[in-house]
MIZA-338567 format. One record per residue (C-alpha): residue number from 1; residue in three letters; x, y negated, z negated. Coordinates in Angstrom, 3 decimals, decimal comma, padded with zeros to 6 digits. Layout:
BEGIN
+-----+-----+----------+----------+----------+
|   i |  aa |       c1 |       c2 |       c3 |
+-----+-----+----------+----------+----------+
| NUM | Ala |        X |        Y |        Z |
...
+-----+-----+----------+----------+----------+
END
This chain:
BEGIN
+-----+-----+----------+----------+----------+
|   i |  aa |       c1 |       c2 |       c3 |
+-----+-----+----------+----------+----------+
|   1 | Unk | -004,438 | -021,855 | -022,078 |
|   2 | Unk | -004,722 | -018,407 | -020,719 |
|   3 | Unk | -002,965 | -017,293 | -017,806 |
|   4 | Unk | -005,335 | -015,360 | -015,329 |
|   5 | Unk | -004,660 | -011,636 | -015,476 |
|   6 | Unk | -003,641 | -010,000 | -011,872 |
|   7 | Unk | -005,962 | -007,663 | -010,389 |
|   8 | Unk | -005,447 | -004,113 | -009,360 |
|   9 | Unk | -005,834 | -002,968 | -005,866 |
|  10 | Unk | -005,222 |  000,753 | -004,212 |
|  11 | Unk | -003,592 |  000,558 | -001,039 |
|  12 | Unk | -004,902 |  002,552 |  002,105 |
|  13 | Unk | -004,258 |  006,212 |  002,119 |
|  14 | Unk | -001,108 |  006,666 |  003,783 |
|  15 | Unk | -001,461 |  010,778 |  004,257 |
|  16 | Unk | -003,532 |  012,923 |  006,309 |
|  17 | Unk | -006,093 |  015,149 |  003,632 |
|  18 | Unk | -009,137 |  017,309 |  004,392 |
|  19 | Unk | -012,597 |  015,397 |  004,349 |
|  20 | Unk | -013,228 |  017,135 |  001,034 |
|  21 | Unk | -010,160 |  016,171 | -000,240 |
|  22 | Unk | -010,535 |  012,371 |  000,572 |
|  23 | Unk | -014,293 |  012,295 | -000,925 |
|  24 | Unk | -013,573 |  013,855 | -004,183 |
|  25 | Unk | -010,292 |  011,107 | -004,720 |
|  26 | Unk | -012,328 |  007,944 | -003,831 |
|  27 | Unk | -015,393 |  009,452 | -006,444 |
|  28 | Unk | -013,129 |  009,791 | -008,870 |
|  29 | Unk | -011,153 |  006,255 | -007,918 |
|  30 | Unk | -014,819 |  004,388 | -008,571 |
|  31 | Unk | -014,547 |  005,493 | -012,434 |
|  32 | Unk | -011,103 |  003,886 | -012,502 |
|  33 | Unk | -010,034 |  000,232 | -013,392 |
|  34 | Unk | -008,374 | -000,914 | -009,966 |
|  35 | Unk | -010,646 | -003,954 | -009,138 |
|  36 | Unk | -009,742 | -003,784 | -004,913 |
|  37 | Unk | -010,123 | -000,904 | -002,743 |
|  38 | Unk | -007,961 | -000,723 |  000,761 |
|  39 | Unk | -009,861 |  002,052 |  003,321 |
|  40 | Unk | -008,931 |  003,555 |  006,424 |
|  41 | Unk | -006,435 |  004,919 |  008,463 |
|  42 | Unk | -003,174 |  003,213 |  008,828 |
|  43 | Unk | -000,778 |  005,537 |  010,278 |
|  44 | Unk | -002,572 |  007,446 |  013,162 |
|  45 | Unk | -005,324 |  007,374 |  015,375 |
|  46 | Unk | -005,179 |  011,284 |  015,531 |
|  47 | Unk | -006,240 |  011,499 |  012,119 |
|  48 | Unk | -009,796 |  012,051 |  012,255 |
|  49 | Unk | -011,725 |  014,148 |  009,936 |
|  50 | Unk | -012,642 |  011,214 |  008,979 |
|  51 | Unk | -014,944 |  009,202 |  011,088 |
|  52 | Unk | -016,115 |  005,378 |  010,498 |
|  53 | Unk | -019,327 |  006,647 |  009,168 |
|  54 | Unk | -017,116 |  008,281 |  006,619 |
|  55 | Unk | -015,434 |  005,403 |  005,451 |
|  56 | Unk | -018,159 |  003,100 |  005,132 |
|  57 | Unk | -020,220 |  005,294 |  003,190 |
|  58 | Unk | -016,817 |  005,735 |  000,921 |
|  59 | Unk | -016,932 |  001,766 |  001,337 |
|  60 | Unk | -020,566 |  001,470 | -000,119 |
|  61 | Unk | -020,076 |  004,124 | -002,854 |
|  62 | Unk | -017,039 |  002,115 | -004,087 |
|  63 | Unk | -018,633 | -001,606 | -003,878 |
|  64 | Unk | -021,587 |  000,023 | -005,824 |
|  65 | Unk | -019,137 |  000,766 | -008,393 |
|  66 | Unk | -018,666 | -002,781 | -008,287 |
|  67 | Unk | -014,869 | -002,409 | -006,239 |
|  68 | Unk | -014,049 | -004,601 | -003,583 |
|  69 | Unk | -013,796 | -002,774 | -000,570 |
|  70 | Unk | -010,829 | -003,989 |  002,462 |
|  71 | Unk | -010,938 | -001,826 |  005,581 |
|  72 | Unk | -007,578 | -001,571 |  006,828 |
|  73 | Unk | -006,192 | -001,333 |  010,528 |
|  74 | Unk | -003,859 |  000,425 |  012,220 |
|  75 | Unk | -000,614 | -000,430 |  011,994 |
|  76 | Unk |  001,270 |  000,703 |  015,177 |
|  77 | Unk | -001,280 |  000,653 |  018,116 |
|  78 | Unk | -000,251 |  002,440 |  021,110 |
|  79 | Unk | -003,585 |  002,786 |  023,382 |
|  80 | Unk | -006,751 |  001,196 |  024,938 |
|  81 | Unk | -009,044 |  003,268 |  022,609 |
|  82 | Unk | -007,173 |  002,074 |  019,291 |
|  83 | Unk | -007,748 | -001,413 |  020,260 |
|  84 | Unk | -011,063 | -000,483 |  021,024 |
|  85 | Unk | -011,731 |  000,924 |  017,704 |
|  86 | Unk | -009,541 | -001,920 |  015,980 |
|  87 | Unk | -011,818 | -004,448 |  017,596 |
|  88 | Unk | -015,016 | -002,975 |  015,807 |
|  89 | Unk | -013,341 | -002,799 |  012,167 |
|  90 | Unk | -012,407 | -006,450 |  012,665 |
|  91 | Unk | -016,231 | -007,674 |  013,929 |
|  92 | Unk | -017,779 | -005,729 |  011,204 |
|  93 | Unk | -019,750 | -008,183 |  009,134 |
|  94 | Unk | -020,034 | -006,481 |  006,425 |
|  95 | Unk | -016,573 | -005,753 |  004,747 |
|  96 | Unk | -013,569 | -008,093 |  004,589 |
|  97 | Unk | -010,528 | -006,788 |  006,829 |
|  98 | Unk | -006,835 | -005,802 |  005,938 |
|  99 | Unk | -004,487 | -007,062 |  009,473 |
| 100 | Unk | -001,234 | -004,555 |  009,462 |
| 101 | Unk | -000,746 | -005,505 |  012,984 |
| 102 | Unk | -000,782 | -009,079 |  014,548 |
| 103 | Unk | -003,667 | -007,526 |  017,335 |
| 104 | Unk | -005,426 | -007,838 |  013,991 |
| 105 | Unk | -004,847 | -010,951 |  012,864 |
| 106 | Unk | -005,199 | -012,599 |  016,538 |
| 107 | Unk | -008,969 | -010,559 |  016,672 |
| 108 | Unk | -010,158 | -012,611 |  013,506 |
| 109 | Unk | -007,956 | -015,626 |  013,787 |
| 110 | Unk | -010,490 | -018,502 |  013,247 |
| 111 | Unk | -013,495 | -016,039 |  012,851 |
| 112 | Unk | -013,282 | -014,212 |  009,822 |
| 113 | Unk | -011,050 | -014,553 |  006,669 |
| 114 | Unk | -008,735 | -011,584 |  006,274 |
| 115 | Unk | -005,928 | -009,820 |  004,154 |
| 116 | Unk | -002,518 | -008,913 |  005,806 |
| 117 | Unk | -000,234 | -005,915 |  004,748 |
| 118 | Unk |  002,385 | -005,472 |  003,781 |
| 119 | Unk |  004,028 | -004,581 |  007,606 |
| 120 | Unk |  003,032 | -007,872 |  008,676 |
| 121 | Unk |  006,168 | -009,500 |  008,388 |
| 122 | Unk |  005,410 | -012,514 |  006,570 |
| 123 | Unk |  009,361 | -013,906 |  005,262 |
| 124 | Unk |  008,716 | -017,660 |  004,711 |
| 125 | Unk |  006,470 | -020,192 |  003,582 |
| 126 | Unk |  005,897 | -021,729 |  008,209 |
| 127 | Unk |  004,499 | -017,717 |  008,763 |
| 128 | Unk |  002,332 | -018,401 |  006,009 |
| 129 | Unk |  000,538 | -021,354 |  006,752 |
| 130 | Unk |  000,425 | -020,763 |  010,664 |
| 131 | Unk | -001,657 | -017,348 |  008,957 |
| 132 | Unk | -003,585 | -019,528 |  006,518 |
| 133 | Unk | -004,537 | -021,737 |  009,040 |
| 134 | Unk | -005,801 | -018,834 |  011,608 |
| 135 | Unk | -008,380 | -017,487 |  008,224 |
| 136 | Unk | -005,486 | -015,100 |  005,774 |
| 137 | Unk | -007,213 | -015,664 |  002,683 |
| 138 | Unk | -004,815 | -012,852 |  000,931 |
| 139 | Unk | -001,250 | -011,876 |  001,985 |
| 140 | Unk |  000,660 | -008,907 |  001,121 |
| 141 | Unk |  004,674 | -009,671 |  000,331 |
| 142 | Unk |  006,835 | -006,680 |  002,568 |
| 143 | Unk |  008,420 | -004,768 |  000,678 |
| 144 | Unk |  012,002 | -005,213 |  001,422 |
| 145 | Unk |  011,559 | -009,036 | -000,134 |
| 146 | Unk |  012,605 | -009,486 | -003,327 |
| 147 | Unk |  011,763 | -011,797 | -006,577 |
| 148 | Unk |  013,283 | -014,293 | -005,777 |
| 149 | Unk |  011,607 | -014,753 | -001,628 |
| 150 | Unk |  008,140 | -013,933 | -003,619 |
| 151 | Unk |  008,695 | -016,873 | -006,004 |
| 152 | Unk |  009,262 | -019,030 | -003,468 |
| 153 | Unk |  006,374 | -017,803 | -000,527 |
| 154 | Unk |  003,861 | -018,308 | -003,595 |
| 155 | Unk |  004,990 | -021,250 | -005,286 |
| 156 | Unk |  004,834 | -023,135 | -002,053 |
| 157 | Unk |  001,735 | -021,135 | -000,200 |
| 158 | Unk | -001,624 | -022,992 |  000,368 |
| 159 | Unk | -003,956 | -022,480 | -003,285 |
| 160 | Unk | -006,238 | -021,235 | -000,795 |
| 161 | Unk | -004,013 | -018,291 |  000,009 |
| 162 | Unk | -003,743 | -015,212 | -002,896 |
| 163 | Unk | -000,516 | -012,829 | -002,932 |
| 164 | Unk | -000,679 | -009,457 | -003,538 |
| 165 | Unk |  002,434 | -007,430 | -004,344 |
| 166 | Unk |  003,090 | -003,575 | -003,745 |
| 167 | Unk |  003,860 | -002,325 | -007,026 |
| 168 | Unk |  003,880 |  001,392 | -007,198 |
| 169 | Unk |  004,369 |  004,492 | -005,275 |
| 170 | Unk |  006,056 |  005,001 | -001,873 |
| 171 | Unk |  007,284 |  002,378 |  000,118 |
| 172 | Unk |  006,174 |  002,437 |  003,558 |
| 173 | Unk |  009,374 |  001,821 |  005,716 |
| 174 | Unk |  008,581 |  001,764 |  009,526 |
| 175 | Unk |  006,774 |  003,259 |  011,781 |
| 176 | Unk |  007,755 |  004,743 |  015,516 |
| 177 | Unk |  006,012 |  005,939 |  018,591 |
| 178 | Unk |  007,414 |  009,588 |  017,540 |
| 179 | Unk |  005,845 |  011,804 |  015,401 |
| 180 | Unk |  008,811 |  012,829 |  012,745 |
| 181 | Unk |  006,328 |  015,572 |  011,334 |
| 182 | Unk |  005,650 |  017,004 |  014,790 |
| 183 | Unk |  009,506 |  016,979 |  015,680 |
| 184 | Unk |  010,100 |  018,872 |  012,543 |
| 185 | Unk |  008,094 |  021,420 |  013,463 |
| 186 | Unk |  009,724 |  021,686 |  017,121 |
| 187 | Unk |  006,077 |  020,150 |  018,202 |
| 188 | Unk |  004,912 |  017,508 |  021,037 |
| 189 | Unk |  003,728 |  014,691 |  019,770 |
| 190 | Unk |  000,498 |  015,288 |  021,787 |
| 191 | Unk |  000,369 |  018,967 |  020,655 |
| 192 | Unk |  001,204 |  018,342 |  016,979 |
| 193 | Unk | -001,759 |  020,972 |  015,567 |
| 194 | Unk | -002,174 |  018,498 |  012,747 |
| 195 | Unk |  000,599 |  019,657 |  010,347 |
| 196 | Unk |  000,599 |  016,140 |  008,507 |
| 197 | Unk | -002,315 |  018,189 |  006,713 |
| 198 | Unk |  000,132 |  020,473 |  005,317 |
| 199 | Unk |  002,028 |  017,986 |  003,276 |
| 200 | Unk | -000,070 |  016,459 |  000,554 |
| 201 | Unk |  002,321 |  013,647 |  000,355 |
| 202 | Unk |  004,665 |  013,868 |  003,113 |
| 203 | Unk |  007,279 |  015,746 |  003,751 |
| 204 | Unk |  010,919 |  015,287 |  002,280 |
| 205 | Unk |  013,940 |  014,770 |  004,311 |
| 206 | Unk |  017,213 |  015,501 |  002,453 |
| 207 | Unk |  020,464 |  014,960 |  002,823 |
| 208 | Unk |  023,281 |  017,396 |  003,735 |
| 209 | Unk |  024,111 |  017,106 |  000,237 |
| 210 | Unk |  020,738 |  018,204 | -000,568 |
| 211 | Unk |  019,180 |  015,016 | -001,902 |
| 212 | Unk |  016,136 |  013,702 | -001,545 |
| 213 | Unk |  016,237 |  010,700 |  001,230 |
| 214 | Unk |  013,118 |  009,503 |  003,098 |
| 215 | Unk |  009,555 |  011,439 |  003,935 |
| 216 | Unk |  008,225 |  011,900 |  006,649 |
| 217 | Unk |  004,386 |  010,836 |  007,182 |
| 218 | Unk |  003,876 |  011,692 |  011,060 |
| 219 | Unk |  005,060 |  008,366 |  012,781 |
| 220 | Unk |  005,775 |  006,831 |  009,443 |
| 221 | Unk |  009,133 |  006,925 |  007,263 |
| 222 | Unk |  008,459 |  006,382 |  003,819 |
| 223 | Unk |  010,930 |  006,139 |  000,717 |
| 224 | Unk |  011,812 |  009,095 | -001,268 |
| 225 | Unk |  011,661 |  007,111 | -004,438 |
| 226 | Unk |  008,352 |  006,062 | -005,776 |
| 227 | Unk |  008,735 |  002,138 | -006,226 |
| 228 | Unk |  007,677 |  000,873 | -009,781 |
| 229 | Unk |  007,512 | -002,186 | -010,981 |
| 230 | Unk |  005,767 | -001,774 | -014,269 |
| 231 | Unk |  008,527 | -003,028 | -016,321 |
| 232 | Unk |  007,937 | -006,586 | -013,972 |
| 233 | Unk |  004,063 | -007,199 | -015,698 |
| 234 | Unk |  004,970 | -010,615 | -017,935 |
| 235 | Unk |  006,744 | -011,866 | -014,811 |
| 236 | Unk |  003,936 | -011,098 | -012,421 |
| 237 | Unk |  001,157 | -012,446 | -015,383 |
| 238 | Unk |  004,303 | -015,800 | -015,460 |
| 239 | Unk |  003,925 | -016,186 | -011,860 |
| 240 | Unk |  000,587 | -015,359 | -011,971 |
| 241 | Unk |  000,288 | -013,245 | -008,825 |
| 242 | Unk | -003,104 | -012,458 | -007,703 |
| 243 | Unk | -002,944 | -008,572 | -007,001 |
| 244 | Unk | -001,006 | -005,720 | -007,773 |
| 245 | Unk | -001,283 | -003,040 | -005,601 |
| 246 | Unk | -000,928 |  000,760 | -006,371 |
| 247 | Unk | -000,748 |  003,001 | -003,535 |
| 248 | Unk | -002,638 |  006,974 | -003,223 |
| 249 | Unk | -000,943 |  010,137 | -004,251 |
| 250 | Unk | -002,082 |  013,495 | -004,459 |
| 251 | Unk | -001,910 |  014,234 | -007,815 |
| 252 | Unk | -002,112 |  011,354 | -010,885 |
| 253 | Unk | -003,630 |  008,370 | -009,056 |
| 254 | Unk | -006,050 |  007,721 | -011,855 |
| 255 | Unk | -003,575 |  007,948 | -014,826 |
| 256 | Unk | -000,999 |  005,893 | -012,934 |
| 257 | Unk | -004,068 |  003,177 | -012,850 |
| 258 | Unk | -004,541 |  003,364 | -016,136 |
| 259 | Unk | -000,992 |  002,855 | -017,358 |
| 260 | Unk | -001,364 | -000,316 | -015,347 |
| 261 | Unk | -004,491 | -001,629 | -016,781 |
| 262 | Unk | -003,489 | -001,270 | -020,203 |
| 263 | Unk | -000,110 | -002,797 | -019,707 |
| 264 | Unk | -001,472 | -005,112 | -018,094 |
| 265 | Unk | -003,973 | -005,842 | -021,260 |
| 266 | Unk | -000,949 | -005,900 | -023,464 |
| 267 | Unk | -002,752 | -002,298 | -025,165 |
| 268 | Unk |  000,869 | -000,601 | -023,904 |
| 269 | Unk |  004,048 | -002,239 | -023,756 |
| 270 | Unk |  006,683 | -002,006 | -020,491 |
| 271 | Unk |  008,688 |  000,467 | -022,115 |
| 272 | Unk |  006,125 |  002,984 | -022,738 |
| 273 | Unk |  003,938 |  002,260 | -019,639 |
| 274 | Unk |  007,532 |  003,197 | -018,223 |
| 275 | Unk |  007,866 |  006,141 | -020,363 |
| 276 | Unk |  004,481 |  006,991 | -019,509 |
| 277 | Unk |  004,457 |  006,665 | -015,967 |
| 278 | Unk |  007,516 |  009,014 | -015,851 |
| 279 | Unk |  005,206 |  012,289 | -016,059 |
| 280 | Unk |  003,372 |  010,941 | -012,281 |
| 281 | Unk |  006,844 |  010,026 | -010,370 |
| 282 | Unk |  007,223 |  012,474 | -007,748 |
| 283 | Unk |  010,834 |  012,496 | -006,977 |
| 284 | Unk |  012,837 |  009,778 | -008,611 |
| 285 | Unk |  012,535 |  006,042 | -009,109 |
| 286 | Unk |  013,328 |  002,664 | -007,427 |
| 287 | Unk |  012,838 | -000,924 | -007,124 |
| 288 | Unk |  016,391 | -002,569 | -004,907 |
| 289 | Unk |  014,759 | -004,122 | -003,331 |
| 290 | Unk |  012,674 | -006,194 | -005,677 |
| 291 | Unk |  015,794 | -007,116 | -007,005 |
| 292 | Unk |  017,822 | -007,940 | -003,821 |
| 293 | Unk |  019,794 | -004,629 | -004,330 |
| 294 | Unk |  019,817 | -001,467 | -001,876 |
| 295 | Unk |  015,993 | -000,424 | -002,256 |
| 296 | Unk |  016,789 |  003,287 | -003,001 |
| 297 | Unk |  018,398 |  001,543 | -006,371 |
| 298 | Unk |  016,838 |  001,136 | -009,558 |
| 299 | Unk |  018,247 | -001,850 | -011,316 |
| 300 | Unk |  021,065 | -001,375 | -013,835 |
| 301 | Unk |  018,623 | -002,700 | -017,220 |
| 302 | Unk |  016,332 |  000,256 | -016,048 |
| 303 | Unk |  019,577 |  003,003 | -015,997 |
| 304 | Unk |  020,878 |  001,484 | -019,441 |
| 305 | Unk |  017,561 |  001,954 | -020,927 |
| 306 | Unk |  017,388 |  005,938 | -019,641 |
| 307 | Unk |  015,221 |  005,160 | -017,163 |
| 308 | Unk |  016,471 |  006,109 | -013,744 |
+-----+-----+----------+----------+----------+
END
């Protein structure tokens, strides 16, 4: 018997780029292997150079590449014209929708069939089929849950119900009605001249000791550490988890996808897609919380190997 392989998926953009910028990554992303596409904006509604025009032409050059396309939502709504603009990505007919807020979910509960992200805080197996029951035909696990709560959420979900688990690059921690980026800059939120564009991939808070801590992604806080979980494939293929989801950086996005795919074809082993992957980690390595340790952690068979 032969256990279904996972699929790839690339997360939503979490950073603010030029126009330019975001075309030329998504052409390139439709020559890649990732088999599920996440568009949109997710971290603010101020973030425009992109209109929806934009994205769904993105969305129809990527599903003629033959990628599934997910438009994703807001996560932190704050105003009458976000739920106004949320409501039209959720009636769209055309392209299924990624909730990251429960005004989300309750717009296409019993209408359409949706995906949730991973900052809808699904933590046990009731959440899940109250969600399966409203149409979630995929769910995201959040990222502070370990192995062992994933296990569990999927060996008891509905077989209706796929998981999808984030798997590389910057965890997305929480979001706030301040702008960290703007505040940096001694900036109003409301006058913030945009400098979210000048940091490719957020910008890195440090310690006093002068370590690397959290970024800041305007109202976002993000992990310093890139999570990977390459060295995890046989579990995830044992489990047999639906998706594994890579999310955007600036610089590598491709490559990191392709270390996936051929680990996940068995064409590299988890040692050197770990070796590999080392040359596209931005600033250091984690994955605590996939093992019920701190999250900034990476777990001690990773720091005997050399790894960390």
């Amino acid at each position: 018997m032969t256990t279904k392989l996972p699929k790839l998926s690339l997360g939503p953009l979490l950073y603010y780029w030029s126009r330019d910028d975001v075309f030329t990554f998504y052409e390139s992303i439709a020559g890649t292997a990732v088999d599920i596409v996440y568009l949109g904006e997710t971290v603010c509604s101020k973030r425009r150079l992109l209109r929806p025009d934009d994205w769904l032409q993105l969305a129809d050059l990527l599903t003629a590449a033959g990628k599934q396309v997910v438009l994703s939502t807001l996560t932190l709504l704050e105003a009458s014209s976000e739920l106004s603009a949320l409501t039209k990505i959720c009636r769209n007919e055309q392209y299924m929708v990624e909730a990251n807020d429960m005004a989300a979910v309750q717009l296409m509960s019993g209408n359409k069939s949706f995906v949730t992200g991973p900052a809808v805080n699904i933590y046990n197996s009731r959440t899940l089929e109250v969600l399966v029951r409203s149409g979630l035909k995929r769910w995201t696990l959040p990222v502070e849950l370990s192995k062992q709560t994933l296990t569990e959420l999927h060996q008891n979900r509905s077989l209706d119900v796929e998981t999808e688990v984030f798997v590389f690059g910057r965890l997305p921690l929480a979001y706030s009605a301040r702008c960290f980026t703007a505040r940096a800059h001694n900036l109003a939120k409301d006058d913030c001249q945009f400098r979210c564009l000048d940091y490719a991939d957020g910008l890195m808070l440090k310690t006093r000791e002068d370590e690397s801590f959290l970024v800041l992604n305007g109202i976002q806080t993000q992990s310093a550490k890139t999570q990977n979980l390459i060295r995890d494939i046989d579990d995830f293929k044992k489990l047999e988890i639906d998706v594994l989801r890579i999310s955007p950086q600036s610089k590598n996005t491709e490559q990191i996808i392709e270390v996936f795919d051929n680990c996940l074809h068995g064409k590299t082993g988890g040692d050197e897609a770990e070796r590999l992957l080392q040359a596209f980690i931005m600033t250091g390595e984690c994955d605590g919380y996939w093992h019920d340790q701190a999250g900034m952690d990476m777990t001690t068979i990773n720091k005997q190997q050399g790894y960390a």
